[in-house]
C-alpha positions as CSV (number, residue, x, y, z in Angstrom):
1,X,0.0,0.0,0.0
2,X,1.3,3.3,-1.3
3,X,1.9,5.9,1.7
4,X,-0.2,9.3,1.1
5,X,1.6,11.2,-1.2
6,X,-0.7,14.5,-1.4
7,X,0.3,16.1,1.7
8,X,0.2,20.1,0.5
9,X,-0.1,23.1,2.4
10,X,-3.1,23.3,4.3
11,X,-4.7,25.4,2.1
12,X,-4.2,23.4,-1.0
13,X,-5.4,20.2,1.0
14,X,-8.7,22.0,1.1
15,X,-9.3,22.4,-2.4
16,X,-8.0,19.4,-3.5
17,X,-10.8,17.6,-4.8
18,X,-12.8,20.2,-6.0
19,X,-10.2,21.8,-8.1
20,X,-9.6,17.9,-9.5
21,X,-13.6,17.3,-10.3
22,X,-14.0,20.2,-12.2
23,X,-12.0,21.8,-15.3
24,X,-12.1,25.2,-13.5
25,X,-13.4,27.1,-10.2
26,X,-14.4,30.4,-11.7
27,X,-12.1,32.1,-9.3
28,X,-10.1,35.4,-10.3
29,X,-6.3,35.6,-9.9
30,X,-4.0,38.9,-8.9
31,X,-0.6,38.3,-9.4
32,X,1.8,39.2,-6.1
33,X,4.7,40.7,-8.2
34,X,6.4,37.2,-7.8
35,X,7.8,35.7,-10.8
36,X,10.1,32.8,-12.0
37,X,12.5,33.5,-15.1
38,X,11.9,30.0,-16.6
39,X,10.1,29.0,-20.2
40,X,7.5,29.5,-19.7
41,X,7.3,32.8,-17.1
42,X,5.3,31.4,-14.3
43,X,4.0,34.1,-12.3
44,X,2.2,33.8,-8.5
45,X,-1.4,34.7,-8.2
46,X,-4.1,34.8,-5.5
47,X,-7.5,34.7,-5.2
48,X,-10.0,36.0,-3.2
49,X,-10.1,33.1,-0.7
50,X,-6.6,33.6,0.0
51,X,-5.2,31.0,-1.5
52,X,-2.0,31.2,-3.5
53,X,-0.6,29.0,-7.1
54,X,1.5,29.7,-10.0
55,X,-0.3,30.9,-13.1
56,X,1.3,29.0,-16.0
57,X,2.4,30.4,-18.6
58,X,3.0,33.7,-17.3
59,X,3.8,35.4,-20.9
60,X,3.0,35.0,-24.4
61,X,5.0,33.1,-27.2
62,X,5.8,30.0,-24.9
63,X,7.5,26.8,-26.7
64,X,4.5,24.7,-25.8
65,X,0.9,26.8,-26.5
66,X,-1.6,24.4,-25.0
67,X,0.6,24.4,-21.7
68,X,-2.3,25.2,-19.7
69,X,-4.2,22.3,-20.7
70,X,-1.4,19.9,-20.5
71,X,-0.7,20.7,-16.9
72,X,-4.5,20.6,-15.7
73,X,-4.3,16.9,-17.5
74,X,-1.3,15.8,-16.0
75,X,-2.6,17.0,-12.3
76,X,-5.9,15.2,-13.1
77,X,-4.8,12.0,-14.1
78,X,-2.2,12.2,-10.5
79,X,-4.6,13.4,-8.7
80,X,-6.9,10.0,-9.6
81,X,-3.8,8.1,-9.0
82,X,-3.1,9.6,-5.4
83,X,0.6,11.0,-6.8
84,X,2.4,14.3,-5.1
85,X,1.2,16.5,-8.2
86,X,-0.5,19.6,-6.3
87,X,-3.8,20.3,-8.1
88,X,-4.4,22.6,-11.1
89,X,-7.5,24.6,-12.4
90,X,-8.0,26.6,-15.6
91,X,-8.2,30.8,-15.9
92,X,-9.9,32.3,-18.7
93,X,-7.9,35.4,-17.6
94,X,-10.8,37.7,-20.3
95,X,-10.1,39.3,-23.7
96,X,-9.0,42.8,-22.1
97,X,-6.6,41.5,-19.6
98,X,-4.3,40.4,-23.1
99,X,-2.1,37.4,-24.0
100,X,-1.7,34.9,-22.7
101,X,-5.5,34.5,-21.9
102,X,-6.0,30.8,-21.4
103,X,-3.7,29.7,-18.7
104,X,-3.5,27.1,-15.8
105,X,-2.9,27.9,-11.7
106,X,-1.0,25.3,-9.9
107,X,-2.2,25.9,-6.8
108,X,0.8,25.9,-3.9
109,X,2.7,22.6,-2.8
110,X,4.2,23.9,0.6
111,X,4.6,26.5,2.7
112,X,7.3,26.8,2.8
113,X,8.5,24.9,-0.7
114,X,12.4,24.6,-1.9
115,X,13.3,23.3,-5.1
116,X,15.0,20.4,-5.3
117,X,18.5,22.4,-6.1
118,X,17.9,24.9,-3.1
119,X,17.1,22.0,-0.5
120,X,19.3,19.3,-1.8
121,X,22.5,20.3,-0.2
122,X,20.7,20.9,3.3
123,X,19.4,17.2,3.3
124,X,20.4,14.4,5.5
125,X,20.8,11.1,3.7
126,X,17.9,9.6,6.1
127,X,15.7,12.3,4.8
128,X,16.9,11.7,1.2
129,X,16.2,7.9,1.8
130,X,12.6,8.8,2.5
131,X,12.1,10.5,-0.6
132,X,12.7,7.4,-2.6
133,X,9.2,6.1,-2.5
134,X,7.7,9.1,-3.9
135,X,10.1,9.7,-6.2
136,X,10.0,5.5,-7.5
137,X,6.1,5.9,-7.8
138,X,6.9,8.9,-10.3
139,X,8.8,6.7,-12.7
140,X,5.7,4.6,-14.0
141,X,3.6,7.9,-14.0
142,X,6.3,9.9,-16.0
143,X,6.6,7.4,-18.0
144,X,3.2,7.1,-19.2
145,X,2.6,11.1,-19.9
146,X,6.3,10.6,-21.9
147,X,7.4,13.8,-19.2
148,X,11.1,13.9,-21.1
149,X,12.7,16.7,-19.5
150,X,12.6,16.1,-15.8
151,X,16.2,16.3,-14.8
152,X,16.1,19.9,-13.8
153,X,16.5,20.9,-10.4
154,X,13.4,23.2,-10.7
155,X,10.7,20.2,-11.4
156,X,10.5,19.2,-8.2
157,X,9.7,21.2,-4.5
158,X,10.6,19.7,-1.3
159,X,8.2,20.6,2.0
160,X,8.1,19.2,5.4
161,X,4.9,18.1,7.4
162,X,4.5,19.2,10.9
163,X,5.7,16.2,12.2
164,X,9.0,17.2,10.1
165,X,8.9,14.5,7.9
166,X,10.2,15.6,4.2
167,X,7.6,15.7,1.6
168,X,8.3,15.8,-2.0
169,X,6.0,17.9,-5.0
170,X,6.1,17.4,-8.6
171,X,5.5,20.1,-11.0
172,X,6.1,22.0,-14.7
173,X,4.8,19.5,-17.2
174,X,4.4,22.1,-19.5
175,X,6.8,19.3,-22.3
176,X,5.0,16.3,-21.8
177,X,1.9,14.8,-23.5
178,X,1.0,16.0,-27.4
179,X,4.1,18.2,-26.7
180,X,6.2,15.3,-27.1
181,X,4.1,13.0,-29.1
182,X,2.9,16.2,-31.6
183,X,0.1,14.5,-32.7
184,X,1.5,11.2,-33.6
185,X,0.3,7.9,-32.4
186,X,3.3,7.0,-30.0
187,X,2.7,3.3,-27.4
188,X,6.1,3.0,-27.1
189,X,7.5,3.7,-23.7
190,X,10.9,4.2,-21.9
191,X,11.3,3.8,-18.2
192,X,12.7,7.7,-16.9
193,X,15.8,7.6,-14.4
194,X,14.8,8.4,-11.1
195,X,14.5,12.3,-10.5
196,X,16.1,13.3,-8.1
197,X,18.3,11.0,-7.9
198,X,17.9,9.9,-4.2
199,X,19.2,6.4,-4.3
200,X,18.1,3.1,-5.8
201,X,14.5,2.9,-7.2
202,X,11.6,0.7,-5.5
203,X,10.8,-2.3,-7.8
204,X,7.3,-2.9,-5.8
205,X,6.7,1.3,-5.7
206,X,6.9,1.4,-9.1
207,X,4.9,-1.5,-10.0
208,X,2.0,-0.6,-8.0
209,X,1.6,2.6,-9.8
210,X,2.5,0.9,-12.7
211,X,-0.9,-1.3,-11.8
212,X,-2.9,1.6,-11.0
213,X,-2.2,2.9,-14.3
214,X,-3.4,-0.1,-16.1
215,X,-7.1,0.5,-13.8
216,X,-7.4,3.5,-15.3
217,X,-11.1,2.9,-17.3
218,X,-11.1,4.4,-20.1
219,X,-13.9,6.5,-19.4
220,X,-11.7,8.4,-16.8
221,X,-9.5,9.9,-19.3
222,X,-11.8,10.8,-22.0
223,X,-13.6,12.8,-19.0
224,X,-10.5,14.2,-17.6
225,X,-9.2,15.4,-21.3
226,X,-12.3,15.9,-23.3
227,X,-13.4,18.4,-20.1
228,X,-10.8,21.0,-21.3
229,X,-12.3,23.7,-23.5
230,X,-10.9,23.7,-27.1
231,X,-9.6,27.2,-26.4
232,X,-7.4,25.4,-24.6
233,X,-6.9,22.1,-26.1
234,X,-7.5,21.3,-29.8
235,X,-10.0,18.8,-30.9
236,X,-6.9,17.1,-32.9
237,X,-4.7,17.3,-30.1
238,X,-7.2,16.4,-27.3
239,X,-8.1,12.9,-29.6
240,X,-4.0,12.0,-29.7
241,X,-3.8,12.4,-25.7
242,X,-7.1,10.0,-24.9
243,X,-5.7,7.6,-27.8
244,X,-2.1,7.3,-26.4
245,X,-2.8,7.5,-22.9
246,X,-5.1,4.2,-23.4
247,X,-2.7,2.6,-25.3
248,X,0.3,3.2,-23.0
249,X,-1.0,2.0,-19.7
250,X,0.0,-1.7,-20.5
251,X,3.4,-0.9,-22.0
252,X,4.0,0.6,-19.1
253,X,3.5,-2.3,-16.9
254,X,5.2,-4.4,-19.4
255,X,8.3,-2.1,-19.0
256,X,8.7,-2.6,-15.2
């Protein structure tokens, strides 16, 4: 049995499902003036209710246009599959508030949250140890979405829960999905290395996702994808996910 893996902030916690059932919450976003300098020029917002996330993207003219739909899937489908993705709704940010209009809010892992390059050198190797489950049960998952660019110290946050265990977050998925697959039929699937690289990878971790993956009914992922607005998400584009997201799930397995 797969320890709990989606222990966020508070906050986050407490809109977990709801942001997961539903392709969007209405809510408007005001950006606090913080801002990240990476591809895509994620920017934090908050809303009315107080709670804080990471618009995405956070400027027009990013490599991957339908990033906003690609992280609300990729959230979904971990969310479904109990993994440490924090949850994601949809902003139609209006016409007059200009490009980019469509975009995705992460809502916030930890509070505090390091990156995995600003808390790796402060870990012990006990508390790197413990991060190897969470990071194993990734494999599988990355695997399936083909999420190809994961070795950045950026794509991962690092928390600790009040009983100071370390907790681990997975994020920017922005190049995974169509973006990889750009509208090809691909089944074919490679087993990613373990990121971060915390120590040796959990055989029975990653085959227990890898299971979990395989349950997934096909109804569940046509609901999760076709849910996303085609100012978002293509028609083309949207058909290619559902058809290679069903047809990966046992290659995945087979992999592992």
């Amino acid at each position: 049995m797969l320890p709990n893996f989606r222990r966020f902030a508070l906050s986050t916690r407490a809109i977990d499902v709801e942001w997961s059932a539903f392709h969007s919450t209405n809510d408007m976003w005001t950006p606090t003036g913080v801002v990240w300098a990476t591809n895509n020029g994620p920017l934090q917002v908050l809303n009315t209710a107080g709670v804080l996330g990471v618009q995405k993207p956070g400027r027009e003219a990013v490599t991957n246009l339908y990033t906003a739909a690609t992280e609300k899937i990729v959230a979904d489908l971990a969310q479904h599959l109990g993994l440490p993705v924090p949850p994601v709704t949809l902003w139609d940010r209006g016409a007059a508030a200009g490009p980019p209009r469509y975009v995705a809010v992460s809502a916030w892992a930890y509070d505090p949250a390091l990156t995995w390059g600003q808390a790796e050198p402060g870990l012990t190797p006990a508390q790197r140890a413990s991060l190897v489950p969470w990071a194993s049960a990734m494999v599988p998952f990355e695997s399936w979405i083909a999420a190809d660019d994961r070795q950045n110290p950026g794509n991962m946050l690092v928390g600790t829960d009040p009983s100071g265990e370390v907790l681990g977050a997975w994020i920017d998925y922005a190049f995974s999905l169509d973006f990889v697959w750009k509208g090809n039929h691909m089944h074919d699937c490679r087993v990613p290395p373990l990121y971060p690289p915390v120590g040796v990878p959990m055989a029975d971790v990653m085959i227990e996702v890898a299971d979990r993956i395989v349950g997934v009914e096909n109804t569940t992922i046509e609901g999760i994808v076709n849910r996303i607005p085609s100012n978002y998400l293509p028609r083309a584009a949207a058909d290619n996910i559902i058809h290679n997201l069903q047809f990966r799930r046992a290659n995945v397995r087979a992999l592992l």
